[in-house]
Jmol script that loads the backbone (N, CA, C; Angstrom):
load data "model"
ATOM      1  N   UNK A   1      26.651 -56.316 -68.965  1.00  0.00           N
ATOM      2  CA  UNK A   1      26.619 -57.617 -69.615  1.00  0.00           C
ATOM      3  C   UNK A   1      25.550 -57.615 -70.694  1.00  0.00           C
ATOM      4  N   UNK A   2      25.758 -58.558 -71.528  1.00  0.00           N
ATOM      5  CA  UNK A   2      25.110 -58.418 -73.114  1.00  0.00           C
ATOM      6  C   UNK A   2      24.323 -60.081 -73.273  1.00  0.00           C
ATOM      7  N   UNK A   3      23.346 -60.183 -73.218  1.00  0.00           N
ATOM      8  CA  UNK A   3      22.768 -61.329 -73.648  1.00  0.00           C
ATOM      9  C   UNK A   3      23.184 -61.640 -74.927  1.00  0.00           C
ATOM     10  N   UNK A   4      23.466 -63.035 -75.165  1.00  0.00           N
ATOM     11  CA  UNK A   4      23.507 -63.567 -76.183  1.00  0.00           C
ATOM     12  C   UNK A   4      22.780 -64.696 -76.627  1.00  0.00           C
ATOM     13  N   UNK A   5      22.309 -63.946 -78.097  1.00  0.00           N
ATOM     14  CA  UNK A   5      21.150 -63.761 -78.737  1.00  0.00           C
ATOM     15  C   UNK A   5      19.630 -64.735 -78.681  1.00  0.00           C
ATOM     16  N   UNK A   6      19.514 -64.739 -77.509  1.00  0.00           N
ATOM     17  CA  UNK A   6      18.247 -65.425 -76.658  1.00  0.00           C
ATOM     18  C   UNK A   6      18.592 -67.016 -76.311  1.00  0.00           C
ATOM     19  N   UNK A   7      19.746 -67.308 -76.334  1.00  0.00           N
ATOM     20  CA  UNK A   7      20.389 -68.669 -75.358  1.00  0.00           C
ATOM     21  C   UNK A   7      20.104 -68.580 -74.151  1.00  0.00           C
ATOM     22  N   UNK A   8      20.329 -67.771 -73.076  1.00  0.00           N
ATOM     23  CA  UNK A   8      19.952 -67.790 -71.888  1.00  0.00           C
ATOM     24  C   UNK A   8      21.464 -67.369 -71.211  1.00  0.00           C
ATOM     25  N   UNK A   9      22.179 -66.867 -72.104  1.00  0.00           N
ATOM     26  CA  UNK A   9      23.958 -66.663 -71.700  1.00  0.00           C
ATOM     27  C   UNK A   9      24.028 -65.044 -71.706  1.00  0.00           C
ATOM     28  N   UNK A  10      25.225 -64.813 -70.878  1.00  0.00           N
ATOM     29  CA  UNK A  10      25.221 -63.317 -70.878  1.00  0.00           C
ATOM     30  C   UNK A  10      26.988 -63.586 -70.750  1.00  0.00           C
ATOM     31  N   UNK A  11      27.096 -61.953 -71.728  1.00  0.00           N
ATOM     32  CA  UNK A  11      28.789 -61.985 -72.118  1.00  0.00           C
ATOM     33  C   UNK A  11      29.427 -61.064 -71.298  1.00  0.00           C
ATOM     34  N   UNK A  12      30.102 -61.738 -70.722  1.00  0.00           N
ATOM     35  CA  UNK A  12      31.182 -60.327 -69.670  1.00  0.00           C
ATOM     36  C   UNK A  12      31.872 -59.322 -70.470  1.00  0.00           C
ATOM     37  N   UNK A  13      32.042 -58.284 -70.131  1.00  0.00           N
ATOM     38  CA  UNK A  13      32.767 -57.087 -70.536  1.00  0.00           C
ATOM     39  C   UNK A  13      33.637 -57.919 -70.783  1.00  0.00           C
ATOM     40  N   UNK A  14      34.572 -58.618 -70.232  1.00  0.00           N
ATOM     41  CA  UNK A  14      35.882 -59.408 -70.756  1.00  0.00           C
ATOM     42  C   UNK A  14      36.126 -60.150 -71.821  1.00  0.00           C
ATOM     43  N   UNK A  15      34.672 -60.884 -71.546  1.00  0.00           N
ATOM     44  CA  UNK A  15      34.934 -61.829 -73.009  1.00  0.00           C
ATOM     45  C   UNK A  15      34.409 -61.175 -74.121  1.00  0.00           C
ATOM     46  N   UNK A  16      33.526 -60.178 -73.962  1.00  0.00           N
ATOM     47  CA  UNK A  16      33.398 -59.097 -75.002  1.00  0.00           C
ATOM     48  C   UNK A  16      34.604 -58.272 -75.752  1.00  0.00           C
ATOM     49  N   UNK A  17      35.798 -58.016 -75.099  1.00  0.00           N
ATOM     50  CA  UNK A  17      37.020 -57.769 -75.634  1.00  0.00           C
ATOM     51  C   UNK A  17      37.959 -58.770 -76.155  1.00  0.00           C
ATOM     52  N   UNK A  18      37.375 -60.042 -75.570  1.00  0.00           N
ATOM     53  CA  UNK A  18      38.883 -60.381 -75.924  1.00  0.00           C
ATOM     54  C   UNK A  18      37.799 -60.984 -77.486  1.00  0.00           C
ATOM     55  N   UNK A  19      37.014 -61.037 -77.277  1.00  0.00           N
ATOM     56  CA  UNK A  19      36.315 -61.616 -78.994  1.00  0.00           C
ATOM     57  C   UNK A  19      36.497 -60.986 -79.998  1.00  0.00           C
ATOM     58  N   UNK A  20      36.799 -59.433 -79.616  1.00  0.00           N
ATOM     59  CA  UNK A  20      36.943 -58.112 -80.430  1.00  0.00           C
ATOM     60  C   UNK A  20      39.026 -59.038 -81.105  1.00  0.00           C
ATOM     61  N   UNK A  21      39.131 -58.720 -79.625  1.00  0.00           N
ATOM     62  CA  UNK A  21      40.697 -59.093 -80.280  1.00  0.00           C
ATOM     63  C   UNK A  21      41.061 -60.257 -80.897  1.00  0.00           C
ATOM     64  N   UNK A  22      40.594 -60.989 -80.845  1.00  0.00           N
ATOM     65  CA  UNK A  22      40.812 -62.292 -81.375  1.00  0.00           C
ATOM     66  C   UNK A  22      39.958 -62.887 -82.760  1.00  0.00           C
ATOM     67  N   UNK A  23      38.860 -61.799 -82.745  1.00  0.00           N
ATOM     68  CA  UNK A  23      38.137 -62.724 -83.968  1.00  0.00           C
ATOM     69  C   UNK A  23      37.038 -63.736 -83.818  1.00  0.00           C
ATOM     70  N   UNK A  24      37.087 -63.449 -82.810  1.00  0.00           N
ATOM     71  CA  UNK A  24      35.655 -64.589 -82.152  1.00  0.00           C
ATOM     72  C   UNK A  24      34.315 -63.964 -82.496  1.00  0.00           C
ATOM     73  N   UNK A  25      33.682 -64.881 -83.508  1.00  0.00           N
ATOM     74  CA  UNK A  25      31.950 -63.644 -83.198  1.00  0.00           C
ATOM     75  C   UNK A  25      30.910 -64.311 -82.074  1.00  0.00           C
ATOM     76  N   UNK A  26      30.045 -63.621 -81.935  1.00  0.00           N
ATOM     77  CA  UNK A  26      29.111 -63.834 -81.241  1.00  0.00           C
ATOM     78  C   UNK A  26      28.222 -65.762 -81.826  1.00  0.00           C
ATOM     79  N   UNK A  27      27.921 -65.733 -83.002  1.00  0.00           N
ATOM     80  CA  UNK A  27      28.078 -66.607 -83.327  1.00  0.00           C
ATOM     81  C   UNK A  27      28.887 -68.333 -83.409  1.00  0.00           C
ATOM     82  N   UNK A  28      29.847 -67.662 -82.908  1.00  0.00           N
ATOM     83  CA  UNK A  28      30.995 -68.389 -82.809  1.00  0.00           C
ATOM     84  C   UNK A  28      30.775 -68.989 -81.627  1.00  0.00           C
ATOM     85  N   UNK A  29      30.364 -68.431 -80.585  1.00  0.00           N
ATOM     86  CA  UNK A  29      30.080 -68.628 -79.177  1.00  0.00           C
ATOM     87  C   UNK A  29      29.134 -69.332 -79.149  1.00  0.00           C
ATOM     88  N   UNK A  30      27.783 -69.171 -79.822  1.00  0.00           N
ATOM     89  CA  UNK A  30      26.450 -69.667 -79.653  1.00  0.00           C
ATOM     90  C   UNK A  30      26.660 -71.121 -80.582  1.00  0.00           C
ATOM     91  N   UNK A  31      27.670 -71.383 -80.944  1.00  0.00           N
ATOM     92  CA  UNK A  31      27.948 -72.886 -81.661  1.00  0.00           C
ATOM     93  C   UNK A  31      28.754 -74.118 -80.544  1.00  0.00           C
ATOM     94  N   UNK A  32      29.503 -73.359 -80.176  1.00  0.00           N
ATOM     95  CA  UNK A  32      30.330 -73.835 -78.925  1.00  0.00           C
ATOM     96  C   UNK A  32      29.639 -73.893 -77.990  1.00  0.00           C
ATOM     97  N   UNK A  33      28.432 -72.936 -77.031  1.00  0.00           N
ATOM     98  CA  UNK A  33      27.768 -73.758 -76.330  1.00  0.00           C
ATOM     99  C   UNK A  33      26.673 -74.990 -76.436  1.00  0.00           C
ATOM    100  N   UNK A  34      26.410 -75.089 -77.864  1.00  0.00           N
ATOM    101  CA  UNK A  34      25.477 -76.129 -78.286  1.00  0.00           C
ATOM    102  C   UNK A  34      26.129 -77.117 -78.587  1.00  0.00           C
ATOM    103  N   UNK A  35      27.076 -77.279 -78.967  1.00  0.00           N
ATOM    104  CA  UNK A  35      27.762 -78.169 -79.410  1.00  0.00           C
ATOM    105  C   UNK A  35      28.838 -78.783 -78.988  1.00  0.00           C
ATOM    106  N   UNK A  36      29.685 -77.461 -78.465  1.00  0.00           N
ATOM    107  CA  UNK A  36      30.818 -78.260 -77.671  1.00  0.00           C
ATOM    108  C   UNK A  36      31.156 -79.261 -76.624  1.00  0.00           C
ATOM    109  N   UNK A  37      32.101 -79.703 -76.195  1.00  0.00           N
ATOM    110  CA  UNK A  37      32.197 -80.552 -75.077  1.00  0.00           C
ATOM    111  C   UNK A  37      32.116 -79.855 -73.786  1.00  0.00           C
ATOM    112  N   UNK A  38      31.948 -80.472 -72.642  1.00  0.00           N
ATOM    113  CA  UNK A  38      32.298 -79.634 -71.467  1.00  0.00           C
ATOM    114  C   UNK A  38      32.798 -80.051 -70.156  1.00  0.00           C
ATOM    115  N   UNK A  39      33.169 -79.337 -69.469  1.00  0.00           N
ATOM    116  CA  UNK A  39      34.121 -80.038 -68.064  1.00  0.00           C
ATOM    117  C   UNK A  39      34.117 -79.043 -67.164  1.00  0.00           C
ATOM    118  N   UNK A  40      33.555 -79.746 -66.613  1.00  0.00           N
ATOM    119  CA  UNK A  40      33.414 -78.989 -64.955  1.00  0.00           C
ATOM    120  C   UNK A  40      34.857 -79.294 -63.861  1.00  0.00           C
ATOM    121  N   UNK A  41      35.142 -77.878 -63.866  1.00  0.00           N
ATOM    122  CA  UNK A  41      36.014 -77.393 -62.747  1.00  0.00           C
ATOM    123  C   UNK A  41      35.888 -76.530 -61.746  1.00  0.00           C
ATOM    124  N   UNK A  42      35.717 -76.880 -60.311  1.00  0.00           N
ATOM    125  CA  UNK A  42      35.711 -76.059 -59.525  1.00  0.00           C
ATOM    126  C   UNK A  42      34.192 -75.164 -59.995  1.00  0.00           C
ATOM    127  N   UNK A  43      34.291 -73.717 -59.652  1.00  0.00           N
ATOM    128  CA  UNK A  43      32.847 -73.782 -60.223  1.00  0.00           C
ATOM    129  C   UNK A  43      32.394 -73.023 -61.716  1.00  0.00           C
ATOM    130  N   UNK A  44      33.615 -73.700 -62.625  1.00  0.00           N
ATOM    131  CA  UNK A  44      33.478 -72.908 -63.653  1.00  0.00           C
ATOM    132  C   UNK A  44      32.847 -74.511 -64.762  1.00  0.00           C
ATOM    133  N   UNK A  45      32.528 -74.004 -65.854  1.00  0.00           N
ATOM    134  CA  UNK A  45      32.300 -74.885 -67.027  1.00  0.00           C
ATOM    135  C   UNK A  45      33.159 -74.789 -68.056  1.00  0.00           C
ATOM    136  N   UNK A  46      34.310 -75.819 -68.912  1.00  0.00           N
ATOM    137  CA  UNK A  46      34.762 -75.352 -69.935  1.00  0.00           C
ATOM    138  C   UNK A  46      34.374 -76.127 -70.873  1.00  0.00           C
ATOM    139  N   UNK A  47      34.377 -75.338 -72.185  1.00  0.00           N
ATOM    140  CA  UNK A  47      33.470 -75.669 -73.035  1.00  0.00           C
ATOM    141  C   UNK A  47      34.624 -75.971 -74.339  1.00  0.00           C
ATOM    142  N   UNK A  48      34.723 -76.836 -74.667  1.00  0.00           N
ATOM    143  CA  UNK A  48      35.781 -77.246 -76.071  1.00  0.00           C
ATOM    144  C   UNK A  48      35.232 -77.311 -77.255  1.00  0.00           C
ATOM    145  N   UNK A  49      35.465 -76.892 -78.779  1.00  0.00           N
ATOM    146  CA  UNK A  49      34.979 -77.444 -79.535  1.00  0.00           C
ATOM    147  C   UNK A  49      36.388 -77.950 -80.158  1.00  0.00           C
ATOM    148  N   UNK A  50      36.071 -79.188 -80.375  1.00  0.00           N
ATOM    149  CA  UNK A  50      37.308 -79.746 -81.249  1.00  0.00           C
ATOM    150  C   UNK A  50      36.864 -80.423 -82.310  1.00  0.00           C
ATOM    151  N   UNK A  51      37.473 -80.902 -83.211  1.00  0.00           N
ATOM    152  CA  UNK A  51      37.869 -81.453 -84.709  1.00  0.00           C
ATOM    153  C   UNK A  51      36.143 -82.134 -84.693  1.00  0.00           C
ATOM    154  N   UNK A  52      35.847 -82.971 -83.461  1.00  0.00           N
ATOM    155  CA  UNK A  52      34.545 -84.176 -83.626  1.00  0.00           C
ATOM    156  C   UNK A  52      33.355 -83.774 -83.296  1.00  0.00           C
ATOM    157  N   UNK A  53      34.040 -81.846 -83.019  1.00  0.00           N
ATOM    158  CA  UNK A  53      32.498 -81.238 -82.513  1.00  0.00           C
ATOM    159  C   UNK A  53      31.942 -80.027 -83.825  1.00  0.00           C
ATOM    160  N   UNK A  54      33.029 -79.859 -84.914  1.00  0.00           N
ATOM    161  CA  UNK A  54      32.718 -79.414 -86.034  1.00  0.00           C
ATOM    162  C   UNK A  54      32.356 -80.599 -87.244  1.00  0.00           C
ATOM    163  N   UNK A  55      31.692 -79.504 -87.950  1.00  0.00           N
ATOM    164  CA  UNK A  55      31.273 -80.003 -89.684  1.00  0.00           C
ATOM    165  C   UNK A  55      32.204 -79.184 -90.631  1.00  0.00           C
ATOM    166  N   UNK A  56      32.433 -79.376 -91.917  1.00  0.00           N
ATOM    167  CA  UNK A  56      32.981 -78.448 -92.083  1.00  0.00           C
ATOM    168  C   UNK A  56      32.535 -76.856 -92.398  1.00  0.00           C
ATOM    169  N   UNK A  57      31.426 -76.749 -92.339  1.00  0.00           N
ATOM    170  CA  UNK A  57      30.884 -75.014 -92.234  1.00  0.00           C
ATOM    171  C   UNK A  57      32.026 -74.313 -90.959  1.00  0.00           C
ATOM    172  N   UNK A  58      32.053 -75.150 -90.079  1.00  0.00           N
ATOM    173  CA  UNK A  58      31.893 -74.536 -88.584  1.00  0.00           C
ATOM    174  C   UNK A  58      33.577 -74.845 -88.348  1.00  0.00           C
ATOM    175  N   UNK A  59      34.349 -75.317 -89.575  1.00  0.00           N
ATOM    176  CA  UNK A  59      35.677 -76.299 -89.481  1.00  0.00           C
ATOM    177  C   UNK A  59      36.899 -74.946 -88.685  1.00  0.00           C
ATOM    178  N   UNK A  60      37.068 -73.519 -88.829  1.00  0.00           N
ATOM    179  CA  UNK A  60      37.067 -73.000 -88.088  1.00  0.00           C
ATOM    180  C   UNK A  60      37.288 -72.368 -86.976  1.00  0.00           C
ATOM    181  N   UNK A  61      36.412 -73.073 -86.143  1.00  0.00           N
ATOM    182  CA  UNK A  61      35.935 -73.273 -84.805  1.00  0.00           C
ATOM    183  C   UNK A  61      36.927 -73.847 -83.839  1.00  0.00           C
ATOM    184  N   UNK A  62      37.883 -74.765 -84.487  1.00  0.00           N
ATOM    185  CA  UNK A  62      38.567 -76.292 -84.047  1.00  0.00           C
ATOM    186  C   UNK A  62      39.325 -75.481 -83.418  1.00  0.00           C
ATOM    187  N   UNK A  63      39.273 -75.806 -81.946  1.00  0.00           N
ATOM    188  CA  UNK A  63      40.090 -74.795 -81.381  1.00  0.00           C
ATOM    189  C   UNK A  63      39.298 -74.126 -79.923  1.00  0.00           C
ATOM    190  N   UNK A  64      38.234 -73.721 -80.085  1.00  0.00           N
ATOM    191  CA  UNK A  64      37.919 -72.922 -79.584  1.00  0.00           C
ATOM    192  C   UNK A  64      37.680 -73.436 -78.357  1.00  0.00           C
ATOM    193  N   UNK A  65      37.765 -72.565 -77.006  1.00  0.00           N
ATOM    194  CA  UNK A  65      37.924 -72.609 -75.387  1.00  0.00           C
ATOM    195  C   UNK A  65      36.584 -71.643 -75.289  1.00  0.00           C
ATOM    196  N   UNK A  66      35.901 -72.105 -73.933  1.00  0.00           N
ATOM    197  CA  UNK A  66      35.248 -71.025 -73.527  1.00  0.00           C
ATOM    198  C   UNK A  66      35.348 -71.271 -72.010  1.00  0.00           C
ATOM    199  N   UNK A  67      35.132 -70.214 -71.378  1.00  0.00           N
ATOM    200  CA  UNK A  67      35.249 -70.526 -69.705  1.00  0.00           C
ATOM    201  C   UNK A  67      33.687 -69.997 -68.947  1.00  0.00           C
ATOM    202  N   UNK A  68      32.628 -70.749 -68.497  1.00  0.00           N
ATOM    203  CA  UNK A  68      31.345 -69.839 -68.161  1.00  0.00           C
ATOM    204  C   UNK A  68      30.781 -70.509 -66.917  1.00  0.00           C
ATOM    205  N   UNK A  69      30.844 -69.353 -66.556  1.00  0.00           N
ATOM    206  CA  UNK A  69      30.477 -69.511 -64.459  1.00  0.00           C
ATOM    207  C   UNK A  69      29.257 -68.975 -64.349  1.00  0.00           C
ATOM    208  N   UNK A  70      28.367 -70.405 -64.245  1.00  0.00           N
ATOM    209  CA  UNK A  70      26.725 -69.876 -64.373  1.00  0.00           C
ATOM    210  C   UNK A  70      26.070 -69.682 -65.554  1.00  0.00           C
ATOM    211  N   UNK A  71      25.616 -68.828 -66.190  1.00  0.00           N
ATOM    212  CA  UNK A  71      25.247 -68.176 -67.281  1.00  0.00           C
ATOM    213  C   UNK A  71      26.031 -66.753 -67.694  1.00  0.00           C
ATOM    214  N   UNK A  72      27.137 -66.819 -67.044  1.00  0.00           N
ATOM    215  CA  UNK A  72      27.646 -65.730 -67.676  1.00  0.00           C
ATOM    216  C   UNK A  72      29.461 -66.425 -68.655  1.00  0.00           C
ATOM    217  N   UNK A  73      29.493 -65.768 -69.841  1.00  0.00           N
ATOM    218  CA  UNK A  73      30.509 -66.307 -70.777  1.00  0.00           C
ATOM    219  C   UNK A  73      31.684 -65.347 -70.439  1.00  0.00           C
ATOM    220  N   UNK A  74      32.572 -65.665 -69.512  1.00  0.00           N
ATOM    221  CA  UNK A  74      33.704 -65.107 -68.988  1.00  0.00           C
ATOM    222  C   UNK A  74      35.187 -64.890 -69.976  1.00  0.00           C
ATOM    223  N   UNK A  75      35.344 -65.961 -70.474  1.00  0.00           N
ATOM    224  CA  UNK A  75      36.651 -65.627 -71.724  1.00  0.00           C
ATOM    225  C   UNK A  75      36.234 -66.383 -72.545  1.00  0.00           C
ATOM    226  N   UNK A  76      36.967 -65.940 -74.174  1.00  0.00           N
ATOM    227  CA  UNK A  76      37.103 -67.158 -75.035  1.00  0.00           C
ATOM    228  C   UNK A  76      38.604 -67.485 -75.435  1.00  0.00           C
ATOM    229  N   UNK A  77      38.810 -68.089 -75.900  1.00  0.00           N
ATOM    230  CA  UNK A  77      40.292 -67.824 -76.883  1.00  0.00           C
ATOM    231  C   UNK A  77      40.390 -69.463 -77.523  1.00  0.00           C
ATOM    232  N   UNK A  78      41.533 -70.045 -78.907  1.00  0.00           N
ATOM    233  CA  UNK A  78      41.324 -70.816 -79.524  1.00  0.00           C
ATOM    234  C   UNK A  78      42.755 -71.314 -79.007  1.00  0.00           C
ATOM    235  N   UNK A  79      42.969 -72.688 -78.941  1.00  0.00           N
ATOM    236  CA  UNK A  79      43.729 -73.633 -78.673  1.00  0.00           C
ATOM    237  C   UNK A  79      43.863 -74.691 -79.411  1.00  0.00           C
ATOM    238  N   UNK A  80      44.683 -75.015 -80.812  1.00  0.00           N
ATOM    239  CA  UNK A  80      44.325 -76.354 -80.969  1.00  0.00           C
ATOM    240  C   UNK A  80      45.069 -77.563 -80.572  1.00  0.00           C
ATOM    241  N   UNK A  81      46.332 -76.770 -79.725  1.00  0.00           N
ATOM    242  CA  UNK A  81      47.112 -77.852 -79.447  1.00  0.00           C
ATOM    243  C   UNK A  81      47.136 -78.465 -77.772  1.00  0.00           C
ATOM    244  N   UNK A  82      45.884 -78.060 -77.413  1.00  0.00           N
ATOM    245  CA  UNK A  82      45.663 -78.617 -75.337  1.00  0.00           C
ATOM    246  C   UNK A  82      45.491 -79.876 -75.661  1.00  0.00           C
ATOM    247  N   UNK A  83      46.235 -80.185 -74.636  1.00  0.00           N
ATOM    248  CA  UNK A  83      45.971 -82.128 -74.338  1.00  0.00           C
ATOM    249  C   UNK A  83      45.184 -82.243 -72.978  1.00  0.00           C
ATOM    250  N   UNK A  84      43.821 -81.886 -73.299  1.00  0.00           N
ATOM    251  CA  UNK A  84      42.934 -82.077 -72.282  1.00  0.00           C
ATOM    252  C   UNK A  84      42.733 -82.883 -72.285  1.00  0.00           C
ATOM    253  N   UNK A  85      41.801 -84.302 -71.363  1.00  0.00           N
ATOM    254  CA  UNK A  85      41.116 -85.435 -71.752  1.00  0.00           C
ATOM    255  C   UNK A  85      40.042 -84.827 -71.437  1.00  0.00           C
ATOM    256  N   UNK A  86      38.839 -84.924 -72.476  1.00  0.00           N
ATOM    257  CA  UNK A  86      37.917 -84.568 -72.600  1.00  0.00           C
ATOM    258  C   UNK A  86      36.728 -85.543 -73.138  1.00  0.00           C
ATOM    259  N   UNK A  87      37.241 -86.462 -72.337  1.00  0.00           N
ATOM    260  CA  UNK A  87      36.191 -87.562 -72.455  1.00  0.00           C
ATOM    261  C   UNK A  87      34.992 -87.642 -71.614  1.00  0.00           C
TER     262      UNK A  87
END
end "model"
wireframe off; spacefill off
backbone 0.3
color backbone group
């Protein structure tokens, strides 16, 4: 596992690939946990960034899922069409 870049998060071998495949940077990640929304399930955290959690630098982003159990960042991948309530 890979700390990322002094947040206090560490990246699974998994979500380390699938970022490769998808286009996700490390960066990308460290915006979404500061910023994004989040929802606790069971004992994971998911982390949303949508349309009201970007500017447009970060516009992007809109989309993006993260799944993190504890301090470790287990998957990412981008969604813009989930009908979560994420209120």
């Amino acid at each position: 596992m890979r700390e990322l870049d002094s947040t206090g998060y560490f990246l699974s071998e998994h979500v380390l690939k699938r970022m490769n495949q998808r286009g996700i940077r490390k960066e990308d990640l460290a915006y979404a946990l500061m910023n994004g929304a989040r929802k606790l399930m069971n004992s994971a955290v998911l982390i949303f960034v949508g349309k009201r959690h970007v500017d447009r630098e970060h516009d992007s982003l809109n989309g993006l899922r993260l799944v993190v159990v504890g301090n470790v960042v287990i998957t990412a991948y981008k969604n813009k069409n989930a009908r979560w309530n994420w209120s």
